[in-house]
C-alpha positions in Angstrom: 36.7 -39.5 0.6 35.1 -37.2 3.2 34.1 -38.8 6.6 31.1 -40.5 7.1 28.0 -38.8 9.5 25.9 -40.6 11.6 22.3 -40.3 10.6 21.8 -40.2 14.1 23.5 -37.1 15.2 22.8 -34.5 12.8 19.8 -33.2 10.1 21.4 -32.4 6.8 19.8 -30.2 4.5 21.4 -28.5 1.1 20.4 -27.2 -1.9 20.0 -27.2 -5.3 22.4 -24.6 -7.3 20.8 -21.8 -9.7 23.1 -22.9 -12.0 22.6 -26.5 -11.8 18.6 -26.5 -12.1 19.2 -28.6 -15.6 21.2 -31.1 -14.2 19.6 -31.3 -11.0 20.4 -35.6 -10.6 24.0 -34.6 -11.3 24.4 -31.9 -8.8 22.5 -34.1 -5.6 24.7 -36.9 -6.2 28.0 -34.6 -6.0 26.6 -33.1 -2.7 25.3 -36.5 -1.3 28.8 -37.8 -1.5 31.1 -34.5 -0.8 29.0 -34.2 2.4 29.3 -38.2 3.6 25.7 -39.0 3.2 24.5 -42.4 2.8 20.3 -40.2 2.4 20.0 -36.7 2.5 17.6 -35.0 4.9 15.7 -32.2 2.9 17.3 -31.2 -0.3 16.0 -27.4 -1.7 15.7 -25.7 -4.6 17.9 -22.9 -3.5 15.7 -20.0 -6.1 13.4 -20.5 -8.8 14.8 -17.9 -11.0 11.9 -18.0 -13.0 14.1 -16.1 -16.7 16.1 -19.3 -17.1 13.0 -21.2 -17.2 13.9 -24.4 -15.4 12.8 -24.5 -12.3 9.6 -27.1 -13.3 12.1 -29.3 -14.5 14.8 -29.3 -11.4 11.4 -30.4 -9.3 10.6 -33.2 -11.6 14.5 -34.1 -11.2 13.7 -34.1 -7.2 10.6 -35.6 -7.1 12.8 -39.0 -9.2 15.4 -38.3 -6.0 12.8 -38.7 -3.4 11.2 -41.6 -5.3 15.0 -43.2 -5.5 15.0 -42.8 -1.4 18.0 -41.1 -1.7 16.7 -37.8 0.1 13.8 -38.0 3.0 12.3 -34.6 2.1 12.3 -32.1 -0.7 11.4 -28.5 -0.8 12.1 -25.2 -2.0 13.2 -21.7 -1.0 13.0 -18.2 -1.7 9.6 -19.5 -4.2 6.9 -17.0 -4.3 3.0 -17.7 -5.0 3.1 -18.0 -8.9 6.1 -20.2 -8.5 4.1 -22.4 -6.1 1.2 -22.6 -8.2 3.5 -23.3 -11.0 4.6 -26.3 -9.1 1.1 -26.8 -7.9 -0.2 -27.2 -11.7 2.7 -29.4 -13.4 4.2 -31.5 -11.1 3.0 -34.5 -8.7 4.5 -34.0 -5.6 3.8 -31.1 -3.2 6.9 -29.0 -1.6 7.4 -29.7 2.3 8.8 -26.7 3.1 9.4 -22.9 1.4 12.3 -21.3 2.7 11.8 -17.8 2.8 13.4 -14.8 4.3 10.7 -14.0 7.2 11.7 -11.9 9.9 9.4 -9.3 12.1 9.6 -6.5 9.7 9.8 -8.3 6.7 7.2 -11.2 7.0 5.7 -12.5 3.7 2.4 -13.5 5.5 0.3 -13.8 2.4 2.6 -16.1 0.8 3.2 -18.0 4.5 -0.7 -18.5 4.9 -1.3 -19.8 1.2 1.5 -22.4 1.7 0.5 -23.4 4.8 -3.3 -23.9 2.9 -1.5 -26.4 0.8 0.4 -28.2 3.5 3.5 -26.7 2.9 5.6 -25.3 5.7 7.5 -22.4 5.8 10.8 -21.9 7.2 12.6 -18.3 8.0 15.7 -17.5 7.3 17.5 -14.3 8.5 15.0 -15.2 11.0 16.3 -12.1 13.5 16.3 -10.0 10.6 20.6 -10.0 10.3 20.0 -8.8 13.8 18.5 -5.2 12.9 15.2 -6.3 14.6 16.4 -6.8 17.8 16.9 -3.5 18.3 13.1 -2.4 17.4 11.8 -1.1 21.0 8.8 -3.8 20.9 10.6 -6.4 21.1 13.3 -4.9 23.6 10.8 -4.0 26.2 9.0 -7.7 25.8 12.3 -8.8 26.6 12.4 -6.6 29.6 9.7 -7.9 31.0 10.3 -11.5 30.3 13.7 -11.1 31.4 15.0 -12.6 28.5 16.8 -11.9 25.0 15.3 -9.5 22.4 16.7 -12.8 20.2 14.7 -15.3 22.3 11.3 -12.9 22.2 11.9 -12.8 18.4 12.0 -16.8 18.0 9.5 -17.0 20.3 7.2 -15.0 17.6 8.6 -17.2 15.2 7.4 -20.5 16.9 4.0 -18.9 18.0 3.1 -18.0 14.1 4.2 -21.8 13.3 7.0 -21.0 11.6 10.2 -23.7 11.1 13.6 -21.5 12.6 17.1 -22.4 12.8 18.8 -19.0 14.0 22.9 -18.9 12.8 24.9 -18.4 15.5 28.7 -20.1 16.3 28.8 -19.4 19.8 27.5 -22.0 22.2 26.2 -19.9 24.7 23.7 -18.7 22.0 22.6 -22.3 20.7 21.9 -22.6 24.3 19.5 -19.4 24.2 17.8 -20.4 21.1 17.0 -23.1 22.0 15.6 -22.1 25.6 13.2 -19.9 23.7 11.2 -23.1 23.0 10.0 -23.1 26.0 9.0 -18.8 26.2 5.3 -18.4 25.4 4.3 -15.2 24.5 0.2 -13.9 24.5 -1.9 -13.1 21.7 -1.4 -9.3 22.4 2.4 -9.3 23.0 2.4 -11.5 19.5 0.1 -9.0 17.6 2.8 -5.9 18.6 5.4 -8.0 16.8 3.3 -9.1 14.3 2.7 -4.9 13.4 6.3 -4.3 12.9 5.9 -5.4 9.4 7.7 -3.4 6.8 7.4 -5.3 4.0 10.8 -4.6 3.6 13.5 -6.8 2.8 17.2 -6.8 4.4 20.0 -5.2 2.5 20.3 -2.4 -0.1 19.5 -3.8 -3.6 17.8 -7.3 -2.6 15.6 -8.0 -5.4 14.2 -11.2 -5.6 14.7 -13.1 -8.9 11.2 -13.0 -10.1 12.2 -9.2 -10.8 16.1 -9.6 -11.9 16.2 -10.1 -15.9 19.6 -10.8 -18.7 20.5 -7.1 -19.0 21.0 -6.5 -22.8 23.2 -4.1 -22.2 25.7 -6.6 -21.3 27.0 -9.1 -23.2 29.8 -12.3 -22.5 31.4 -14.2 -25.3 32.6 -17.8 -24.9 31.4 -20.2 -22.3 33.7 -19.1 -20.0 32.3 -19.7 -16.1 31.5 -16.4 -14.1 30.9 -17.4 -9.9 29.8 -13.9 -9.5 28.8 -10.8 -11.1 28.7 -7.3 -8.7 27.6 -4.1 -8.7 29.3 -1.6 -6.5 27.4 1.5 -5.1 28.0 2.5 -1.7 29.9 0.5 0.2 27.9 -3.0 0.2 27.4 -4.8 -3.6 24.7 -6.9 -4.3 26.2 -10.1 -6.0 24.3 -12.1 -8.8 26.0 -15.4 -9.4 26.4 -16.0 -13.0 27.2 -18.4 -15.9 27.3 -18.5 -19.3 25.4 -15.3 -19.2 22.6 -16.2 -17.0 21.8 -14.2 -13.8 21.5 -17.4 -11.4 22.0 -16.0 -7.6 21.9 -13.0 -5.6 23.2 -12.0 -2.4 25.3 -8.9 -0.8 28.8 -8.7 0.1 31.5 -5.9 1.8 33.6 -4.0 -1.3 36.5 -4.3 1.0 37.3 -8.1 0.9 36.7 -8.4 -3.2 37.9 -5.1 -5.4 41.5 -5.1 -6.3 43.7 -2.0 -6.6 43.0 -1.7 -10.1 38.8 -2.4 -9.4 39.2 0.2 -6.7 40.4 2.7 -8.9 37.7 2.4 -11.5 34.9 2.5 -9.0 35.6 5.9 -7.5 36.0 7.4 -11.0 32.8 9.8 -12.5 31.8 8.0 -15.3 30.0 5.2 -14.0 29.3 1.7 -11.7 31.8 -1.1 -12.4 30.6 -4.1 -12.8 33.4 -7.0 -11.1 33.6 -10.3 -12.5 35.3 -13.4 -10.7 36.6 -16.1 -12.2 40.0 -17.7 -11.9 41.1 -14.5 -12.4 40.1 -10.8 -11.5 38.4 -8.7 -13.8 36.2 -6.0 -14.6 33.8 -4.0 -17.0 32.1 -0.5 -16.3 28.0 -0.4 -16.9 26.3 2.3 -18.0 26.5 4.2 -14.8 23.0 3.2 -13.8 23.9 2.3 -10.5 21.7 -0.3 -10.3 22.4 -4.1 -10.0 22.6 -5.7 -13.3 22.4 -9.6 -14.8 25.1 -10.0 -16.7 
């Protein structure tokens, strides 16, 4: 039986598996109790992944959760506008918050504005853009003449624009610096050059979000056998599409090195195509059609 928290001392907030969007009562009670929690803070549905088409019915599973008073808040995250509006038109109770990835060169400020219209607040992850933006020479030289961090100028943007940011870090020197950025203000003009750094871009080779990703056809699993992840090498990063039973239900990028085994390895630098790694209890692997290109499997 894990420990129990103390309400008192910390803000919990986890999420809803892709893979779990059916059984989405079954799933918060198994987190509720593995992390100690008498109430959970904000519970999320971590992605719509809108081709298993049951995203509608996870949020009617919160929205009994929230009514139970067994969370405080519920939400969402990674949702786009048609998802909203989705929710908007079939369900009863409003999102609090969309977690999005938001960053200064990737900044989804359509979708931002029309949740904020509704009341809902949005929340950045990769909030520093996986660090890449803090090299950007606007935000260095603001920092320069602040005499502070190209990170705290960045959260500093994020908290001017009204946006909810909790930074990753592991090092208490830079909790500390976070969270002395509260108190930086920046002016309209030095939150406007930020602001035109948008690439509309997002981080990592092969991030699609799943509104895009559909069941390759191509591809085909027999048995109900579970699959934690399905990747797709090219290069030297692979963008990773949790799977099971078939169904593309996450995405997300991870190093070759650490995953391929020897026998992996030697498939992926042959000629006749991507390999295609599936993890389960045990290693194994398929090659694709030598597209290249991340597939759902």
């Amino acid at each position: 039986m894990p420990p129990r928290v103390s309400p008192a001392s910390t803000s919990s907030t986890t999420k809803l598996r892709n893979g779990e969007q059916g059984t989405a009562e079954e799933a918060f009670e198994a987190s509720r109790q593995a992390l100690g929690l008498d109430v959970v803070d904000l519970y999320l549905i971590h992605w719509p992944v809108p081709s298993q088409g049951l995203f509608v019915d996870g949020w009617r599973a919160l929205e009994k959760i929230y009514a139970a008073d067994r969370v405080r808040t519920i939400g969402v995250s990674n949702f786009l506008q048609d998802h909203l509006d989705t929710l908007l038109a079939e369900t009863t109770i409003l999102p609090a918050v969309n977690q999005i990835e938001l960053h200064p060169t990737f900044q989804q400020s359509t979708l931002s504005a029309r949740g904020r219209a509704h009341g809902i607040a949005v929340e950045a992850y990769s909030p520093l853009g996986r660090g890449a933006d803090l090299n950007v020479a606007a935000v260095t030289a603001l920092a320069t003449k602040h005499a502070v961090t190209p990170a705290q100028i960045v959260l500093a943007w994020h908290l001017g624009a009204g946006n909810v940011v909790i930074p990753k870090t592991t090092g208490l020197h830079r909790m500390h610096e976070n969270l002395a950025a509260a108190g930086l203000t920046i002016s309209r003009d030095e939150m406007d050059a930020i602001s035109a750094l948008d690439s509309t871009t997002r981080i990592g080779e092969g991030r699609l979000h799943p509104d895009v990703g559909r069941p390759d056809p191509r591809l085909s699993l027999s048995g109900p056998r579970r699959l934690h992840s399905a990747l797709s090498i090219s290069g030297t990063s692979i963008p990773v599409q949790t799977s099971e039973n078939g169904k593309g239900v996450d995405m997300y990028s991870l190093s070759i090195a650490p995953i391929l085994s020897q026998g992996a390895r030697a498939l992926a630098s042959g000629a006749a195509g991507t390999v295609g790694v599936l993890l389960s209890e045990t290693l194994t692997y398929a090659l694709t059609d030598g597209s290249r290109q991340p597939v759902w499997l």
